[in-house]
C-alpha positions in Angstrom: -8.4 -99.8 18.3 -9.3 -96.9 15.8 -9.4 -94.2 18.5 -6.3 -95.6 20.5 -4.1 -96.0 17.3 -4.7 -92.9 15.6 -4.4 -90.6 19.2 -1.1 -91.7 19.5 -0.4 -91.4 16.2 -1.0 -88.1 16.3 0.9 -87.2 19.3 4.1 -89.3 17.7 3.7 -87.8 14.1 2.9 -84.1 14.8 6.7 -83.4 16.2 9.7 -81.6 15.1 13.1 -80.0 16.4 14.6 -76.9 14.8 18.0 -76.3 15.8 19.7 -73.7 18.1 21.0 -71.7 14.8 17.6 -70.4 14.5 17.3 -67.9 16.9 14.3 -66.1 15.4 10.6 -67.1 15.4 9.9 -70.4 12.9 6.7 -71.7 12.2 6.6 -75.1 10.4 3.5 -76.8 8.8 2.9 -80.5 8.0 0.6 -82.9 7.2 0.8 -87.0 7.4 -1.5 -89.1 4.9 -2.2 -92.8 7.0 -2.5 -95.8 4.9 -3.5 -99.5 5.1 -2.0 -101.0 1.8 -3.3 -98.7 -0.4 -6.1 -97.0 1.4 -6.4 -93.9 3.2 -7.6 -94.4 6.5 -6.5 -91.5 8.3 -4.9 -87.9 8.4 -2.9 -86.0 11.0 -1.9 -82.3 10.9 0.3 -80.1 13.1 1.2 -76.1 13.2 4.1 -75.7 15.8 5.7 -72.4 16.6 8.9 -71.9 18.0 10.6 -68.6 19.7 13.6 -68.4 21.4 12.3 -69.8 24.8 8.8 -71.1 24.4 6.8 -73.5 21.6 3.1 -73.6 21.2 1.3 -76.4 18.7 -2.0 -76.9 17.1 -3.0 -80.2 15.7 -5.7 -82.4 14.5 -6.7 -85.3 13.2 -9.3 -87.8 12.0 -10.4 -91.3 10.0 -10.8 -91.5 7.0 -12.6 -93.6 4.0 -13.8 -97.1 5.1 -12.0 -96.4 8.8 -14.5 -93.3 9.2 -17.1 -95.6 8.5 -16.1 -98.2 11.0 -15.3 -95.7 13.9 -15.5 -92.0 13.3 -12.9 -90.4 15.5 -11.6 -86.6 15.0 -8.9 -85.3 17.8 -7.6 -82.2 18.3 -4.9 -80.7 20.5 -3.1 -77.6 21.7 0.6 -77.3 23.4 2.3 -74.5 24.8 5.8 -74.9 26.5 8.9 -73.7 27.5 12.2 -74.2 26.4 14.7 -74.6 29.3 18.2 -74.9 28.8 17.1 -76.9 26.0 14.6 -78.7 27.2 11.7 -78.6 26.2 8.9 -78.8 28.9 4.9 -78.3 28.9 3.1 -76.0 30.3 -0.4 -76.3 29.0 -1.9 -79.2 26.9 -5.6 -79.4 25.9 -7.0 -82.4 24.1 -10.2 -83.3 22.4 -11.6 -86.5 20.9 -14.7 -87.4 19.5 -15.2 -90.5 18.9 -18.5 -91.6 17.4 -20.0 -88.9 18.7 -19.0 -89.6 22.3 -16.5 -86.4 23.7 -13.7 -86.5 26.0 -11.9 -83.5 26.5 -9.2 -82.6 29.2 -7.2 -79.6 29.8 -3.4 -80.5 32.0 -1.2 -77.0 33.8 2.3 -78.2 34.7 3.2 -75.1 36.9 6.5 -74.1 35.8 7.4 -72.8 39.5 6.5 -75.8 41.3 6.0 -78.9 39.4 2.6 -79.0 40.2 0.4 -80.7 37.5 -3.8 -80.5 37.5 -5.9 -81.3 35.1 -9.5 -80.6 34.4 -11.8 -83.8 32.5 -15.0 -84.1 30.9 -16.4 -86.2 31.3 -14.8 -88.3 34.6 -12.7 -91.5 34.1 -15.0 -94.4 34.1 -13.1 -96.3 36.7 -14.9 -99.5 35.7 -13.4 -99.4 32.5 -10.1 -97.7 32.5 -7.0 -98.6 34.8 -6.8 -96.1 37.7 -4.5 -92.9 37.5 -1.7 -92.6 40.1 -0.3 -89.4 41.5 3.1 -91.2 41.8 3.2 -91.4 37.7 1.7 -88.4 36.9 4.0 -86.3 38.9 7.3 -85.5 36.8 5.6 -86.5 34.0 5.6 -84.7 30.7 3.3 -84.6 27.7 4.2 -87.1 24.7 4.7 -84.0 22.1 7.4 -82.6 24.2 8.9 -86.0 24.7 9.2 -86.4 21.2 11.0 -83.1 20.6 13.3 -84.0 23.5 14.1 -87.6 21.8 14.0 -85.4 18.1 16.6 -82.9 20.3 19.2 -85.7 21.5 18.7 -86.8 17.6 20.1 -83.5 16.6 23.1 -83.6 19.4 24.2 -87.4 18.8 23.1 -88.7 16.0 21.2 -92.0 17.8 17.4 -92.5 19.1 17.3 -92.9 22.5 15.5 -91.6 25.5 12.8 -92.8 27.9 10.2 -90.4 29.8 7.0 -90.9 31.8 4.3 -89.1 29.9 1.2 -87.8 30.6 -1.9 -86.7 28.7 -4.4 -85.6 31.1 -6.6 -88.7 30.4 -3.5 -91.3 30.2 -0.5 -92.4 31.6 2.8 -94.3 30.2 6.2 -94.4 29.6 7.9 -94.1 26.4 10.8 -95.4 24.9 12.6 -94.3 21.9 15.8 -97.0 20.7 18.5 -96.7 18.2 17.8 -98.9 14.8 20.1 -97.6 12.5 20.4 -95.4 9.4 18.0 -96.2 6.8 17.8 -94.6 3.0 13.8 -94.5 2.3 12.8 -95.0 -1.4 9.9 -92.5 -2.2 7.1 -95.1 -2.6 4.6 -92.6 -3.1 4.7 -89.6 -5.5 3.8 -87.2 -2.1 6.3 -89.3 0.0 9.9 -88.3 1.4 13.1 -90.0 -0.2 16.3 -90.2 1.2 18.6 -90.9 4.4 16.7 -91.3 8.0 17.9 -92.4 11.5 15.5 -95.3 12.4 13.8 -94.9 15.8 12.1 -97.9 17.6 9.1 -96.6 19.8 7.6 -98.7 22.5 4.7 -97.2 24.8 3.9 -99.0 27.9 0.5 -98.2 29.0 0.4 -97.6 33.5 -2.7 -96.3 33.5 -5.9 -94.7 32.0 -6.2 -96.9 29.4 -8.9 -99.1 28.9 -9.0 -102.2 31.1 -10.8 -104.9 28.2 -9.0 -103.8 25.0 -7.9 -106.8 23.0 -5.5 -104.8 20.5 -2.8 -104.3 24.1 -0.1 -106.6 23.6 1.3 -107.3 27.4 4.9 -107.7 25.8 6.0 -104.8 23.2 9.0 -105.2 21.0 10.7 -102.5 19.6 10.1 -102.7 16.1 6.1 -102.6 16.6 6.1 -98.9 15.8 9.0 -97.9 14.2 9.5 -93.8 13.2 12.1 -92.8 10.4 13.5 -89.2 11.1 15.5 -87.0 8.5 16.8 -83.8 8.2 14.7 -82.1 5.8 16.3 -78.9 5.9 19.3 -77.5 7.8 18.4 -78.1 11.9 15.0 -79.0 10.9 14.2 -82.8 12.2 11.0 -83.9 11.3 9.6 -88.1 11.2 8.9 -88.4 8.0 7.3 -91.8 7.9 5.5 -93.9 10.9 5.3 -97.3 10.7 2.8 -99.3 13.4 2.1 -102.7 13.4 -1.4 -104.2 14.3 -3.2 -107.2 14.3 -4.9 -106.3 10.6 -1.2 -105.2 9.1 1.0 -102.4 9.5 -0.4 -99.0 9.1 1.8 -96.3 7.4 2.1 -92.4 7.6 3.7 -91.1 5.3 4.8 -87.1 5.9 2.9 -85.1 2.7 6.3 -83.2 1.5 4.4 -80.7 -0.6 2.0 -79.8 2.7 5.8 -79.2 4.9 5.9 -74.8 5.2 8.9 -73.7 7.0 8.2 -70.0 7.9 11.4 -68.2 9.1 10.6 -64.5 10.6 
């Protein structure tokens, strides 16, 4: 579960959308602090870059405390991308986990001219204990950071959560769904925590392939409020989620973004 959870954590935290008024190079800088109750179990961090027409992103993230004892597991990851008439669309991603002590690392192009997308493993899919990959899913795929910032993007436009895209990871495929649950105001529960207005997203992921075929945490039916993301504008243009909230079988697990770790860089 630890593995799973946290990987997709980290691709559903690590995500922002600055807004078109910024014409210049931004950097931004942020770190989430994942608890059970009142224990850390688990930290994520992100540093994306944005220019007028591309985006790049650097993150990691690892278990913590009693977790790390359970099931070490650190990830790391690397985007670059290009923004398209506002889209924003993938172009390299590079992933690594390690997860006690056993390495998976896979590097996915998306050729901008063509479509094409290849993708380089190590080690190979164990096709005994994964679901197989199709061509059909992978192609017009995307990765799930840039489907966040296209979700965070029609945030920015409209106001709601919505969007659904078939995503891609180089070792995983699915399709994600974002849905509309409102306006929230958040009380700062936590002296490091974000107060104040959000727009409620519902997330569901529905897993079609490279994941792993016995795994007794997979719930066949997903509702919407199993992993639920509160976004907020934390400064003008600037969408960020600043708090994650997934249920699993053990309780809900909750990350919180660290507001004194958020660096907005304007150049």
């Amino acid at each position: 579960m630890v593995p799973a959870v946290f990987t997709f954590l980290l691709a559903l935290f690590c995500n922002l959308i600055v807004g078109n008024a910024w014409s210049r190079e931004i950097e931004v800088q942020l770190t989430y602090q994942v608890q059970w109750g009142d224990l850390d179990i688990a930290k994520a961090e992100a540093a994306w870059v944005f220019k007028q027409d591309t985006y790049t992103m650097s993150g990691a993230s690892q278990t913590l405390g009693i977790v790390k004892k359970i099931r070490d597991f650190r990830g790391a990851s690397t985007l670059t991308g290009n923004i398209i008439e506002g889209t924003f669309q993938p172009v390299k991603l590079q992933i690594t986990s390690i997860s006690d002590e056993q390495k998976k690392q896979a590097e996915t192009i998306w050729n901008p001219i063509n479509g094409a997308i290849r993708t380089k493993r190590n080690p190979k899919i164990d096709k005994e204990k994964v679901f197989p990959l199709r061509q059909k899913l992978i192609k017009s795929s995307i990765d799930p950071f840039s489907a966040m910032l296209n979700t965070l993007k029609t945030i920015q436009q409209i106001g709601r959560c919505e969007g659904n895209y078939r995503i891609y990871d180089g070792l995983r495929t699915a399709i994600l769904s974002f849905h509309d649950l409102g306006v929230q105001h958040l009380i700062k529960d936590r002296p490091s925590a974000f107060g104040g207005s959000t727009i409620k997203c519902g997330v569901v992921s529905k897993p079609t392939g490279g994941h792993q075929i016995k795994n007794r945490w997979r719930k066949k039916n997903k509702e919407k409020d199993n992993v639920v993301g509160f976004i907020s504008e934390v400064e003008s243009g600037l969408f960020i989620p600043v708090r994650i909230e997934v249920a699993t079988p053990i309780g809900k697990v909750i990350s919180r973004l660290h507001m004194p770790s958020l660096i907005v860089t304007k150049r």
